[in-house]
TIMARGU-80013 format. One record per residue: residue in one letter; x, y, z negated of N, C-alpha, C in turn. Coordinates in steps of 0.05 Angstrom, whole numbers, plus 32768, in hexadecimal, padded with zeros to 4 digits. Atoms other than C-alpha are relative to their C-alpha. Example, Ala and Ser with C-alpha at 12.3 -4.5 7.8 and 13.67 -1.06 7.14 Angstrom:
<rs>
R;a;8012;7FE8;8000;80F6;7FA6;7F64;8012;8018;8000
R;s;7FF0;7FE8;8001;8111;7FEB;7F71;7FF1;8016;7FF2
</rs>
This chain:
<rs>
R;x;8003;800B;801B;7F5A;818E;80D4;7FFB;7FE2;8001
R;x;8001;8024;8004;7F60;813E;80BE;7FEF;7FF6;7FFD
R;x;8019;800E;8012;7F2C;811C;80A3;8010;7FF7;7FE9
R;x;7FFB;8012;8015;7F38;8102;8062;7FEF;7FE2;7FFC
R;x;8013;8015;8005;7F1A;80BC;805F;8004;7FF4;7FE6
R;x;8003;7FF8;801F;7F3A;80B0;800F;800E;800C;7FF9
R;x;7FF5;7FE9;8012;7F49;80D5;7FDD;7FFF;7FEF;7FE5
R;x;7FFA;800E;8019;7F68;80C0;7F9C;8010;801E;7FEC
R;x;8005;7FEA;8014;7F61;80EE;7F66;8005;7FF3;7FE5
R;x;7FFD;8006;8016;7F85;80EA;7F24;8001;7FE3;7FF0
R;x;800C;8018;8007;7F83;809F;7F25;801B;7FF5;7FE8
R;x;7FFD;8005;8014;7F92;807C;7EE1;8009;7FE1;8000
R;x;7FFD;801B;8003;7FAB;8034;7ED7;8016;7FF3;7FE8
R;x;7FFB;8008;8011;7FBD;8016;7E99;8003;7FDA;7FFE
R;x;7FF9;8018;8007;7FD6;7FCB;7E82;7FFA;7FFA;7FE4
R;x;7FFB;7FFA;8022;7FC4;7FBE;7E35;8006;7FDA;7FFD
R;x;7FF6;801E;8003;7FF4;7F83;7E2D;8007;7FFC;7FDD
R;x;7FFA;8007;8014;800B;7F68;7DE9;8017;800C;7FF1
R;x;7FEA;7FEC;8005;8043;7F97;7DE7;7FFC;8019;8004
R;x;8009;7FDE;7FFC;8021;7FD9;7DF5;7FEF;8004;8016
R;x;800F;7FE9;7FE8;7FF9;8005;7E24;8016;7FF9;801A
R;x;7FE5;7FF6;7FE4;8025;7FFC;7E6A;7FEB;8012;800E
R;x;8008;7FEB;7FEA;8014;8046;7E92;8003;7FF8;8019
R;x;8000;800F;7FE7;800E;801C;7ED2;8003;8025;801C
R;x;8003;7FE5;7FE6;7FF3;8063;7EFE;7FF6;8014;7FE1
R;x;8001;7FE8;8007;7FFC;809F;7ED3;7FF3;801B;800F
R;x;8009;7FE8;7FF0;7FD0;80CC;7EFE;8007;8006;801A
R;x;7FF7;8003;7FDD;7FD5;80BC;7F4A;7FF3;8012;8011
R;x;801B;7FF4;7FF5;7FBC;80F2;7F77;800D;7FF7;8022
R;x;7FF6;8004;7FE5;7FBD;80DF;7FBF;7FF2;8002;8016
R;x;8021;7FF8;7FE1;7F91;80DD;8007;8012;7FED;801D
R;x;7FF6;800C;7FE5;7F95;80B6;8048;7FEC;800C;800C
R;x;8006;7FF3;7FF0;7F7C;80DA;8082;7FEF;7FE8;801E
R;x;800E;8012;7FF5;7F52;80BA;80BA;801D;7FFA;8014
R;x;7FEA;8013;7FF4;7F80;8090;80EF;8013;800E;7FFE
R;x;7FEC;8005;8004;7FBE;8096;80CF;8013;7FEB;7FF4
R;x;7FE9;8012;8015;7FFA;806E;80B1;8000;8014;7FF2
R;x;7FFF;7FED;801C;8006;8081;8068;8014;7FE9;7FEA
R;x;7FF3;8014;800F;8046;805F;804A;8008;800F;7FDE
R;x;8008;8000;8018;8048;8057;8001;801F;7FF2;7FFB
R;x;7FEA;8009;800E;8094;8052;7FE1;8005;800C;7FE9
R;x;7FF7;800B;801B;80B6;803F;7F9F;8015;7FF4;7FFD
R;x;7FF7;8018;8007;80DB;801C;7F78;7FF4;7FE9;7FF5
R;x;800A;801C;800B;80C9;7FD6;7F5B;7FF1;8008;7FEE
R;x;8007;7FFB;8017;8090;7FE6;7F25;7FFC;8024;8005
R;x;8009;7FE1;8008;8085;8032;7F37;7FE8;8007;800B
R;x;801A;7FFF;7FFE;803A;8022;7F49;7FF1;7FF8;8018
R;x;8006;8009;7FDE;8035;8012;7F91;7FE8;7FF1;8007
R;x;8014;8012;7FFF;8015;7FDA;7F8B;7FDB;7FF8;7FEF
R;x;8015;7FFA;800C;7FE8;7FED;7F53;7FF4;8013;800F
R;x;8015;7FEF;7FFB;7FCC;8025;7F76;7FF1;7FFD;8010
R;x;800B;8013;7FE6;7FB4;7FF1;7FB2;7FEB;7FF6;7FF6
R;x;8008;800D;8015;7F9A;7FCA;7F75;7FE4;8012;7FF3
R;x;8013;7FF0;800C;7F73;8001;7F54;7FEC;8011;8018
R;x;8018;7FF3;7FF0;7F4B;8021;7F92;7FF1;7FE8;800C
R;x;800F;801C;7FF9;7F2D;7FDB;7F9F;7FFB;7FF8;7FEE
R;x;8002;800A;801D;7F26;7FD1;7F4F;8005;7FE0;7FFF
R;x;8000;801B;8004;7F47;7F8B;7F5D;801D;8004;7FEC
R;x;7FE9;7FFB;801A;7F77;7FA0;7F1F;7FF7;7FEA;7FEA
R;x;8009;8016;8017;7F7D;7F5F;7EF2;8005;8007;7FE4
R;x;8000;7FFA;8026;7F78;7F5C;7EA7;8019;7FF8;7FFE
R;x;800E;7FEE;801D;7F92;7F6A;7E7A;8000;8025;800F
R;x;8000;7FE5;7FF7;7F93;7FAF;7EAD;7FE2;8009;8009
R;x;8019;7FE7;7FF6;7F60;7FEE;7EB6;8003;800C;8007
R;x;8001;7FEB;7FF4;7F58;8021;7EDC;7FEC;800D;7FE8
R;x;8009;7FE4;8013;7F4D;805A;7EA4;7FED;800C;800D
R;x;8011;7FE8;7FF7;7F34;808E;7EC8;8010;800B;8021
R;x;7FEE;7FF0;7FE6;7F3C;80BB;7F09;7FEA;7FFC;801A
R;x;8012;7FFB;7FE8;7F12;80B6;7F4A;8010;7FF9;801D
R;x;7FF7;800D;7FE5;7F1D;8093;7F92;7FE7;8008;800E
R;x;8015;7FF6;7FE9;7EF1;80B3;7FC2;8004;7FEB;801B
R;x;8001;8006;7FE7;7EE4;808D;7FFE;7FDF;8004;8010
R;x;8010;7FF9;7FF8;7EAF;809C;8031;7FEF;801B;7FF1
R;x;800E;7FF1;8015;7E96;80D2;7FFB;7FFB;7FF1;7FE4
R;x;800D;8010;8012;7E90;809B;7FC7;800F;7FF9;7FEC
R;x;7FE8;8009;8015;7EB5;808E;7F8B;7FFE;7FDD;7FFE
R;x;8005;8024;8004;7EC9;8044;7F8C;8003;7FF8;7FEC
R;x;7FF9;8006;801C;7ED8;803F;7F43;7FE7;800A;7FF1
R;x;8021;7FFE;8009;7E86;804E;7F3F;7FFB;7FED;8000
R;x;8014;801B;7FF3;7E73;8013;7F5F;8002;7FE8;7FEE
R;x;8006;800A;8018;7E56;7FDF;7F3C;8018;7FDC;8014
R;x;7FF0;801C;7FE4;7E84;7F8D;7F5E;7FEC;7FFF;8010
R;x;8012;800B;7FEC;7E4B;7F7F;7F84;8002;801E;8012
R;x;8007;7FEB;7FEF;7E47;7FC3;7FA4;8025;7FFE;8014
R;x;7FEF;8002;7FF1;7E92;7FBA;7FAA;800F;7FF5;8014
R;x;7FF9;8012;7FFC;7E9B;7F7F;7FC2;7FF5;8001;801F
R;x;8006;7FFC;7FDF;7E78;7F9B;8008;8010;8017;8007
R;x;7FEC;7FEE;8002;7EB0;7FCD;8009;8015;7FF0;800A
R;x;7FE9;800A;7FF9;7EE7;7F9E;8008;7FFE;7FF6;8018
R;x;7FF4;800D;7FE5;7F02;7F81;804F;7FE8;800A;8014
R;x;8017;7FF6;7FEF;7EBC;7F9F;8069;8010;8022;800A
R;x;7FF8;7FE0;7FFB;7EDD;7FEC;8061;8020;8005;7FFA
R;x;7FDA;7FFA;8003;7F22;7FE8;8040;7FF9;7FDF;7FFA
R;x;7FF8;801F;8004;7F40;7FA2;8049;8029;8004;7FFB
R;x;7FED;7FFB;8014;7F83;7F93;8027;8015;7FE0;800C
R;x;7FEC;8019;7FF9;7FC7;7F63;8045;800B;8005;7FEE
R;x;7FF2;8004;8018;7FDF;7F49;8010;802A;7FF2;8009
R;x;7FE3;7FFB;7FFD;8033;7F44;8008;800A;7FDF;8003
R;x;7FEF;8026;8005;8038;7EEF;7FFC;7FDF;7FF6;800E
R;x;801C;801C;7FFA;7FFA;7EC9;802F;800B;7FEF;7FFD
R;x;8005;8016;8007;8014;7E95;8013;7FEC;7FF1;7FE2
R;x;800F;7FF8;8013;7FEE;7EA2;7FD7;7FE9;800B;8003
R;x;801C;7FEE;8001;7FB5;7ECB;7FEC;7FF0;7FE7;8013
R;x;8005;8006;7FF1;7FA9;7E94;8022;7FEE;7FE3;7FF8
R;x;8002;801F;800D;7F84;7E53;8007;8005;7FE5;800E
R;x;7FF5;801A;7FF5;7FA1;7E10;8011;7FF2;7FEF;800C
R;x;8018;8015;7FFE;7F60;7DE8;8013;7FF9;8002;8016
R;x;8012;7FF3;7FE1;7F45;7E12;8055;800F;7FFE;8017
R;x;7FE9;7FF9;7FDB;7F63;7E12;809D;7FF3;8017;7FFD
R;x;8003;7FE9;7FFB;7F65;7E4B;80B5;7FE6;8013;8010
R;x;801B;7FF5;7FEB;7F2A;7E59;80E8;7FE6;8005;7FE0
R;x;801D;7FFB;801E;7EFA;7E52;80A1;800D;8019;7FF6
R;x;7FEE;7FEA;800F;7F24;7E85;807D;8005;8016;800A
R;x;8001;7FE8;7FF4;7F1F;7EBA;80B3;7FDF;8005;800B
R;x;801F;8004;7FF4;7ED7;7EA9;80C5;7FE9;800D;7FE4
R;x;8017;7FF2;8020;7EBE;7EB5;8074;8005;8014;7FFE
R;x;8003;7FDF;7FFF;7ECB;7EFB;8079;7FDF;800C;8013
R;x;801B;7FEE;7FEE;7E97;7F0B;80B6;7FE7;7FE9;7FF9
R;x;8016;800A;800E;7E65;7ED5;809A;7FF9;8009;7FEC
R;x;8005;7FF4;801B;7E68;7EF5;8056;7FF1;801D;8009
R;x;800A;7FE3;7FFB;7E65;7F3D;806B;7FE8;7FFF;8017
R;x;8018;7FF4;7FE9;7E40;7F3B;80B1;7FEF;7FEB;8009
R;x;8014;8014;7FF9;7E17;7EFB;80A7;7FFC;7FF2;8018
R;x;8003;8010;7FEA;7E2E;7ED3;80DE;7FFC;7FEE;8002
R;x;8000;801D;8005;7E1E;7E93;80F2;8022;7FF5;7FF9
R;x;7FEC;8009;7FF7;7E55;7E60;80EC;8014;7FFB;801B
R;x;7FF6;7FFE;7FE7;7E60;7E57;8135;8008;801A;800C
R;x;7FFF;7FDE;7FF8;7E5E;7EA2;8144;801C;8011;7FEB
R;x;7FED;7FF4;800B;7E8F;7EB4;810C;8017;7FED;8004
R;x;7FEC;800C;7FF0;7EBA;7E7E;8121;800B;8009;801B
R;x;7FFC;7FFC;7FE2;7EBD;7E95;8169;800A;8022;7FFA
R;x;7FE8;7FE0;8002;7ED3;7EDB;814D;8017;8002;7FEE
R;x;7FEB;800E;8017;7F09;7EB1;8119;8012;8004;8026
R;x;7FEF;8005;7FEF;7F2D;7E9A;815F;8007;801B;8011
R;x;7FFC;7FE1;7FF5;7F20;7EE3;8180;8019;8014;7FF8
R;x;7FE3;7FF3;8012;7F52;7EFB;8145;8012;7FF6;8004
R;x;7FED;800C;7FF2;7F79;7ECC;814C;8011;8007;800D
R;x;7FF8;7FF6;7FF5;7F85;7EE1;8188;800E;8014;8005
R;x;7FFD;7FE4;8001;7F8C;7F21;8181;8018;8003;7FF3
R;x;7FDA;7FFD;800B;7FCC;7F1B;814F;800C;7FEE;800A
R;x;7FE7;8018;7FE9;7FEE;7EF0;8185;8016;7FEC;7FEC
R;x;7FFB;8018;800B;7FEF;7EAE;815E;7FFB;7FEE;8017
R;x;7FFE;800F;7FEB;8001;7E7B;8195;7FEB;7FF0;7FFA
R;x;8014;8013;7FFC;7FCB;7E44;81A5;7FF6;8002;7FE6
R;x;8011;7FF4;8019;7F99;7E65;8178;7FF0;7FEB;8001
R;x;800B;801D;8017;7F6D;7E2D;817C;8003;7FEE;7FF6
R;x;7FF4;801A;800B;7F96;7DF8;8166;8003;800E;7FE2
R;x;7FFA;7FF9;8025;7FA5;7E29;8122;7FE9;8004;7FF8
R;x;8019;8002;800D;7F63;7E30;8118;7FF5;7FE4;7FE8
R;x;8006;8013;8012;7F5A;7DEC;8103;801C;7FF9;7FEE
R;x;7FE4;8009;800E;7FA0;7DE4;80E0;7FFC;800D;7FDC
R;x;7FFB;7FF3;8021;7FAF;7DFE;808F;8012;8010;8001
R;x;7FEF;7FEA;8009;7FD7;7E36;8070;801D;7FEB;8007
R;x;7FE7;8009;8006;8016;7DFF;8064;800C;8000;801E
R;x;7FEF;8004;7FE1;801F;7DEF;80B2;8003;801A;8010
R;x;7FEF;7FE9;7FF4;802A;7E38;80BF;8016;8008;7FF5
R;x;7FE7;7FEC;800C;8063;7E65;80BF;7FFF;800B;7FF9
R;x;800B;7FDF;8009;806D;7EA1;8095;7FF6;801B;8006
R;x;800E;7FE9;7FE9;8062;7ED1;80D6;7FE9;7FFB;7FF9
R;x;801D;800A;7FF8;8023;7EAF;80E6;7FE9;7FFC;7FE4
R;x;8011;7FF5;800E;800A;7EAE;80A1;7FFE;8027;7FF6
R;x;8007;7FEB;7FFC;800C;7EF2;80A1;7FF3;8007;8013
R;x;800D;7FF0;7FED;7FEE;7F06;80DA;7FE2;7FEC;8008
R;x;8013;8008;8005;7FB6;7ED4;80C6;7FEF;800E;7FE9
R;x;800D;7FEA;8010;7FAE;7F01;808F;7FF7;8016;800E
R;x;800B;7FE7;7FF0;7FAA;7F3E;80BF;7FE7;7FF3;800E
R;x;8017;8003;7FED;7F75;7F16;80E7;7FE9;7FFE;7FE1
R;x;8012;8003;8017;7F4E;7F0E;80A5;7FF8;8021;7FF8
R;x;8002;7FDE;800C;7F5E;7F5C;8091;7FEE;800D;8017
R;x;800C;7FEF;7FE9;7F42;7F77;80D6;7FEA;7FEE;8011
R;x;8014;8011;7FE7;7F0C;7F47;80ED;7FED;8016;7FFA
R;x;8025;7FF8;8006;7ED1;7F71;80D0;8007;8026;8007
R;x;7FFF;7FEA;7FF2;7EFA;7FB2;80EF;7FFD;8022;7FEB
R;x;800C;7FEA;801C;7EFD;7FDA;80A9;8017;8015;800A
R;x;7FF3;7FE7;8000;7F16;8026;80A5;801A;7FFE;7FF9
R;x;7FE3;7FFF;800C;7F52;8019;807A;8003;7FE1;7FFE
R;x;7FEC;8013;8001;7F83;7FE6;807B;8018;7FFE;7FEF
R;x;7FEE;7FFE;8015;7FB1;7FDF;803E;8014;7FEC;8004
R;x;7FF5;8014;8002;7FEC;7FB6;8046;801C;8004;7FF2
R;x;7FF5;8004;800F;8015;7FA8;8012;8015;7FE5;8002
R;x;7FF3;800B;7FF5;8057;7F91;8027;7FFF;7FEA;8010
R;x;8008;800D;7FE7;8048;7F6F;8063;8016;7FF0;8003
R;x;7FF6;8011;7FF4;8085;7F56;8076;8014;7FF7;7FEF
R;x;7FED;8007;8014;80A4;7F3E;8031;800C;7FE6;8009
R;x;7FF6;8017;7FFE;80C8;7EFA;8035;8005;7FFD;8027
R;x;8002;8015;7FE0;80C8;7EF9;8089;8022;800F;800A
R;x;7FF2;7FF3;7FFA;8100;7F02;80B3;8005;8015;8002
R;x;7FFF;7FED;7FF5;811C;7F38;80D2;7FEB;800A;8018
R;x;8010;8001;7FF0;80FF;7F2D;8113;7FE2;7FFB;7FFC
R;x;8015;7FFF;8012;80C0;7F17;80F5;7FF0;8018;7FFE
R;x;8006;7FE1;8008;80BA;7F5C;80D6;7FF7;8013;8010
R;x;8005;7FE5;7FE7;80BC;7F83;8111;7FE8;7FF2;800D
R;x;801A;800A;7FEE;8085;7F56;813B;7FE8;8004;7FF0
R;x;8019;7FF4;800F;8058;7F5B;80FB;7FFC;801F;7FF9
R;x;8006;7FE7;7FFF;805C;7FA7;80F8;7FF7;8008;8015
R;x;800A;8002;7FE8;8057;7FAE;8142;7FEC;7FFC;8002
R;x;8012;8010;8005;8023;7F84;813B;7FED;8018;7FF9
R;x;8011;7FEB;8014;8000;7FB5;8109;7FFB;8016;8007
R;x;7FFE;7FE8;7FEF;8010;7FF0;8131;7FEA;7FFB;8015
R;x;8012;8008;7FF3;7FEF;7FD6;816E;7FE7;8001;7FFE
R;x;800E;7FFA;8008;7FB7;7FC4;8149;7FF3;801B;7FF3
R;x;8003;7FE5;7FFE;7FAE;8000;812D;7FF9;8013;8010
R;x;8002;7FF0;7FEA;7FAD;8021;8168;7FDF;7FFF;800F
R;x;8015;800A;7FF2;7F73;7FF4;8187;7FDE;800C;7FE9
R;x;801C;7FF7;8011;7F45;7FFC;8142;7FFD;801D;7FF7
R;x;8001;7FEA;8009;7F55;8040;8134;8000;8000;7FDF
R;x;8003;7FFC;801B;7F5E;8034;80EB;8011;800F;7FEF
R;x;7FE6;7FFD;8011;7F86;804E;80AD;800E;7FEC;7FFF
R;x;7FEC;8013;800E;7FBF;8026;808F;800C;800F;7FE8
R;x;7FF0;7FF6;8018;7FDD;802B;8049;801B;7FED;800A
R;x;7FEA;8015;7FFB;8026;800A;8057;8009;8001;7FE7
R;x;7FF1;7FFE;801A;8042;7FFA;8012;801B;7FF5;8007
R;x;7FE1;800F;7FF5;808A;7FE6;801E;8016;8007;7FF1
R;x;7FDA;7FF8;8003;80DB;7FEB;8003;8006;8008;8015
R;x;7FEC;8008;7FDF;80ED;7FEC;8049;7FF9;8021;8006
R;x;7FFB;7FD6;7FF7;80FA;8042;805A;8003;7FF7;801E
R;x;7FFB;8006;7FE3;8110;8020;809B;7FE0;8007;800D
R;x;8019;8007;7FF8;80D0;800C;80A3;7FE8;8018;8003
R;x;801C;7FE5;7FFD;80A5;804B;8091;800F;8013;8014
R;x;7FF9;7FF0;7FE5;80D1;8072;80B9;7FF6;8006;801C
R;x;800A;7FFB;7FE8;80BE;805C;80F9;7FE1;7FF5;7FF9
R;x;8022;8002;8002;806D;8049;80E9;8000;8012;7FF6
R;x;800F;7FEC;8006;805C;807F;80BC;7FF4;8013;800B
R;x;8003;7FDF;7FF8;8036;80C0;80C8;800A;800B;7FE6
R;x;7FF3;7FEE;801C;8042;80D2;807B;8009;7FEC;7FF0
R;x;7FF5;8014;8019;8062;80B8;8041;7FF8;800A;7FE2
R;x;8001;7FFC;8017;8051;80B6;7FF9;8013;7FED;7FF8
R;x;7FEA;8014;8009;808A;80AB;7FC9;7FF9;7FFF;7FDE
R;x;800B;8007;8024;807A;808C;7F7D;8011;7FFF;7FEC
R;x;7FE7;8004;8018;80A2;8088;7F3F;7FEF;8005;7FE2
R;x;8018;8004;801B;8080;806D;7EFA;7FED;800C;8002
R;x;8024;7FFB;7FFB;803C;8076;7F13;7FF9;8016;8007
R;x;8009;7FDE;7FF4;803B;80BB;7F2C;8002;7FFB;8020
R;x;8007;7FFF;7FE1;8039;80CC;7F78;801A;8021;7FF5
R;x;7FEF;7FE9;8008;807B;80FD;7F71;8007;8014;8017
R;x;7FFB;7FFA;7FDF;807C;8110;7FC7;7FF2;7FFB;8011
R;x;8012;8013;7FF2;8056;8103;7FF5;8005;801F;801B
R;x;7FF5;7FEF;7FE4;8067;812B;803F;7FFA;7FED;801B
R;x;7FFC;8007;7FE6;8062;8122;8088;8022;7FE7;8002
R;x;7FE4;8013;8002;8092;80E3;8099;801F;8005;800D
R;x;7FE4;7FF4;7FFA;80C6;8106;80C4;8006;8017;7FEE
R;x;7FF7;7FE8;8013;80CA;8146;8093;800A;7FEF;7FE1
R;x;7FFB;8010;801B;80CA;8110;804D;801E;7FFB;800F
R;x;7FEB;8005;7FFE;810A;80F5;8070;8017;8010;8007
R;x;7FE9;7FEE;8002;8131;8130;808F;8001;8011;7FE9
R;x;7FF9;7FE6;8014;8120;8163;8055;7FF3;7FEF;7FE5
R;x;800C;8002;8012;810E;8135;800F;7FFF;8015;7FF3
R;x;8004;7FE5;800C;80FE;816B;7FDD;800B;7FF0;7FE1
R;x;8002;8009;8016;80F8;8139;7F9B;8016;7FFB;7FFB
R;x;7FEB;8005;7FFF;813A;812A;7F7F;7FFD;7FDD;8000
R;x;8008;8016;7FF8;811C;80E1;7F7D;8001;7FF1;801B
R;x;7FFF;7FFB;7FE3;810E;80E3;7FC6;8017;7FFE;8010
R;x;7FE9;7FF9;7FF4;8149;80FE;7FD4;801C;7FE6;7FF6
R;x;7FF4;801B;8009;816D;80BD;7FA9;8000;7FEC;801B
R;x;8003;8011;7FEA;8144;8097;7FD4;800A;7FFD;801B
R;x;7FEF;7FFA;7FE1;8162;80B1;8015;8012;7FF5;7FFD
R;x;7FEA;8003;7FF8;81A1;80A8;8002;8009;7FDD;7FFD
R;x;7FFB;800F;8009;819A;8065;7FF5;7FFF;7FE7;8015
R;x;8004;8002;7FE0;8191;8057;803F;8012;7FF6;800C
R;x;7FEB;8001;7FF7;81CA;8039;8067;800D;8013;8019
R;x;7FF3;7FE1;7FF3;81F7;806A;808D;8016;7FF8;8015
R;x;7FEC;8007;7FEE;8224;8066;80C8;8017;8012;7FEC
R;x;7FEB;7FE5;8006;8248;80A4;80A5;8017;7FF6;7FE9
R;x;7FEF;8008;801B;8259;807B;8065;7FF8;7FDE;7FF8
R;x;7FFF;8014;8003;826A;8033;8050;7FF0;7FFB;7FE5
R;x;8012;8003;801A;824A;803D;800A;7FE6;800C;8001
R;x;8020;7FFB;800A;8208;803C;7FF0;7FFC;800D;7FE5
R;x;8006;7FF3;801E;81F0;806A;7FB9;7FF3;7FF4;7FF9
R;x;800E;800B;800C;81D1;8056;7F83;7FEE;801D;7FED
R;x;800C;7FE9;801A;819C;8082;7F54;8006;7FEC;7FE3
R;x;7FF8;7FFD;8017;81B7;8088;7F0F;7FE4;7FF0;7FF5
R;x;801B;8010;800F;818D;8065;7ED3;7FF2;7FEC;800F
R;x;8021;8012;7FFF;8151;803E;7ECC;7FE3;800B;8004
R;x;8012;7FF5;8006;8109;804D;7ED9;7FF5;7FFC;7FDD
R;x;8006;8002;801C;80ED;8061;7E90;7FE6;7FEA;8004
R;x;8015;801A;800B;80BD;802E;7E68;7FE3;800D;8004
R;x;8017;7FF8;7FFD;8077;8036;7E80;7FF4;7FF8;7FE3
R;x;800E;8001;8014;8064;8021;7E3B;7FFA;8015;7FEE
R;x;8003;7FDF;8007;807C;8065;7E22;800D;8011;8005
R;x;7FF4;7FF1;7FED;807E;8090;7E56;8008;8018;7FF3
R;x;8000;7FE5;800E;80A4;80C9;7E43;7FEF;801B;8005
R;x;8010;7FE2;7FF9;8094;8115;7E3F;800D;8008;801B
R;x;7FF7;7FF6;7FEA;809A;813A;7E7B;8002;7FF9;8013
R;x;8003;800C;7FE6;80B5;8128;7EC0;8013;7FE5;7FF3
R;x;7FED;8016;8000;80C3;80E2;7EC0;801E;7FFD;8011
R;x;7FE1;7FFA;7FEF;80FD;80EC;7EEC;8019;8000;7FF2
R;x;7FF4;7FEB;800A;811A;8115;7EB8;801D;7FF4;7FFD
R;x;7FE5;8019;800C;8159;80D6;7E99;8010;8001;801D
R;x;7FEB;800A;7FE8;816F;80CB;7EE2;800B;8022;8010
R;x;8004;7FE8;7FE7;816B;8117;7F04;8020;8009;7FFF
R;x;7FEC;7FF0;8003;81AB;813A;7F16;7FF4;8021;7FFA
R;x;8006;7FE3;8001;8182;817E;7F13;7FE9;8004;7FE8
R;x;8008;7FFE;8010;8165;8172;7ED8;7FFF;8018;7FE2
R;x;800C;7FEC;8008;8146;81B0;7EB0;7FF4;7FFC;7FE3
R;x;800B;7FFE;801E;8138;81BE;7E5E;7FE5;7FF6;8001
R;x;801B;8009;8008;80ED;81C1;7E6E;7FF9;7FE5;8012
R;x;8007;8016;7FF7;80EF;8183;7EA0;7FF6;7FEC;7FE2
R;x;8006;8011;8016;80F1;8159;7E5B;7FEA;7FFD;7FF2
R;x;8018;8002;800A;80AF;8175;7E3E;7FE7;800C;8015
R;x;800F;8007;7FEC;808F;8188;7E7A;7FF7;7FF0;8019
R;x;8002;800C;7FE7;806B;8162;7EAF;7FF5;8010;8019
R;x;8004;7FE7;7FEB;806B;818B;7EEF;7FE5;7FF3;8018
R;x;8016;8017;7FEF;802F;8186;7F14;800B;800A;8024
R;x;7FEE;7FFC;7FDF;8036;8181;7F67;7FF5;801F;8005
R;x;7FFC;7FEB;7FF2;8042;81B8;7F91;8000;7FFB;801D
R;x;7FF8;7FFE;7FEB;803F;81CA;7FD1;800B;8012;8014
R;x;7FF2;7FEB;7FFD;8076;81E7;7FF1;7FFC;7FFC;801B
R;x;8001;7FFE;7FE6;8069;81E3;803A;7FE4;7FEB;800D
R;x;8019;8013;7FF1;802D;81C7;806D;8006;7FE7;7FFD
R;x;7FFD;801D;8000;801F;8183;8051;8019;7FF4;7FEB
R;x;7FE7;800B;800F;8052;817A;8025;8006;800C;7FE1
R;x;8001;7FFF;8017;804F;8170;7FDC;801B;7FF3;7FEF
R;x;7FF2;8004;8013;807F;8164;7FA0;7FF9;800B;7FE6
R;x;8006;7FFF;801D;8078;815C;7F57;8022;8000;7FF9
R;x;7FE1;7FF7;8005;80B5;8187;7F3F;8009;8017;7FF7
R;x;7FF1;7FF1;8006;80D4;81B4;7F12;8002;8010;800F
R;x;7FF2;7FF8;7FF5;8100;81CE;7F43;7FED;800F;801B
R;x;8008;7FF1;7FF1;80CE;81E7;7F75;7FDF;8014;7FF7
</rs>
């Protein structure tokens, strides 16, 4: 048996913009298990990133998390008061964000900006949390780590600010590790040294990982499981070699095909649009695009199932 280390129960997330209610997470249920990968796919807008957002309650206004429950350690984090939270974040779940060029501040070199994490949380001196700034450093094989120490966000590369973020995400050695497209804007090659990278690590801290990503390439070979999203639900979620040889969702199964193929020069496409989270219809959202689409799909919403060890779908059809 796994451990569960969280659990996300029924989680709720709403937008109340000037144009309506947006159903950001219509009822997310999900779980990461102790040292595993746990990739998280979508399309553009089918919650991904909100649901990273809402178990850290760093969901901006005009957005709420409604209702629903995130268990971690036994503890609902959507109890806690910021201050309680705020020794949670990068202390227990820490969070790579998709653009350090943005999350990263301009003003700071870098050795400060990996050092205010373990001064904040584990009250180090300056010299002492400095001397475990260059340690990281190290550790994500950034060449002549102490010359970037004293340098700024601008005179790095886009690798290297990433994997200044990972030294920031993993100095204080937290359980989960959320990363939220990691390797957007970088090369090719790039890509692969910062997953590698992540892997590796991984290995050494023994932690979770959430991988949020487009990239199927990508969860393929890192995953242990995959959850797959579509307008704020959690519609699949399976072991990562069974999600790809056998999808079940007809979603899922879109998604596969959308894969490139030695077999065939074309790329499918899935039919339609995702519907308007402002007013989500009845039933399975799916329902406009499905080829196996069913009378009561339209006014029912099917709750998941599980048709085999570990492996769930929200679906009519099973």
């Amino acid at each position: 048996m796994r451990n569960t280390l969280l659990s996300i129960k029924d989680l709720k997330t709403y937008f109340y913009t000037y144009v309506g209610v947006v159903h950001a997470l219509n009822g997310v249920n999900l779980e990461v298990y102790e040292n595993e990968w746990l990739g998280i796919v979508g399309e553009t807008g089918s919650g991904k990133s909100v649901t990273a957002m809402s178990l850290l309650k760093l969901v901006p206004p005009p957005g709420k998390v409604e209702s629903g429950e995130v268990l971690f350690d036994n503890e609902n984090i959507l109890d806690k008061s910021d201050s309680e939270i705020r020794k949670v974040r990068g202390a227990k779940i820490s969070m790579v964000f998709q653009d350090p060029s943005s999350s990263l501040n301009p003003l700071i070199n870098v050795g400060f900006q990996i050092s205010e994490t373990t001064m904040w949380h584990q009250h180090l001196k300056k010299p002492e949390a400095m001397k475990k700034a260059l340690e990281m450093l190290e550790k994500v094989g950034i060449p002549s780590p102490d010359k970037r120490m004293v340098e700024y966000p601008h005179q790095l590369s886009g690798g290297m600010k990433q994997r200044v973020m990972i030294a920031i995400a993993l100095s204080l050695n937290p359980k989960l590790l959320i990363a939220d497209e990691p390797t957007t804007n970088l090369d090719v090659t790039t890509q692969a040294q910062i997953i590698n990278l992540m892997k590796d690590l991984q290995k050494e801290y023994k932690n979770s990982v959430i991988l949020i990503t487009h990239n199927l390439g990508v969860v393929s070979k890192t995953t242990d499981r995959v959850a797959v999203m579509y307008a704020g639900r959690v519609v699949e979620k399976a072991p990562t070699r069974e999600i790809f040889k056998t999808p079940k969702h007809p979603y899922t199964i879109g998604l596969m095909a959308t894969l490139p193929s030695l077999k065939s020069e074309w790329l499918e496409a899935i039919p339609g649009t995702v519907p308007s989270l402002l007013q989500p219809p009845t039933g399975c959202q799916f329902a406009s695009r499905c080829k196996s689409v069913m009378d009561h799909c339209w006014t029912e919403n099917p709750e998941p199932k599980e048709i085999s060890k570990d492996h769930w779908v929200e679906c009519h059809l099973y």
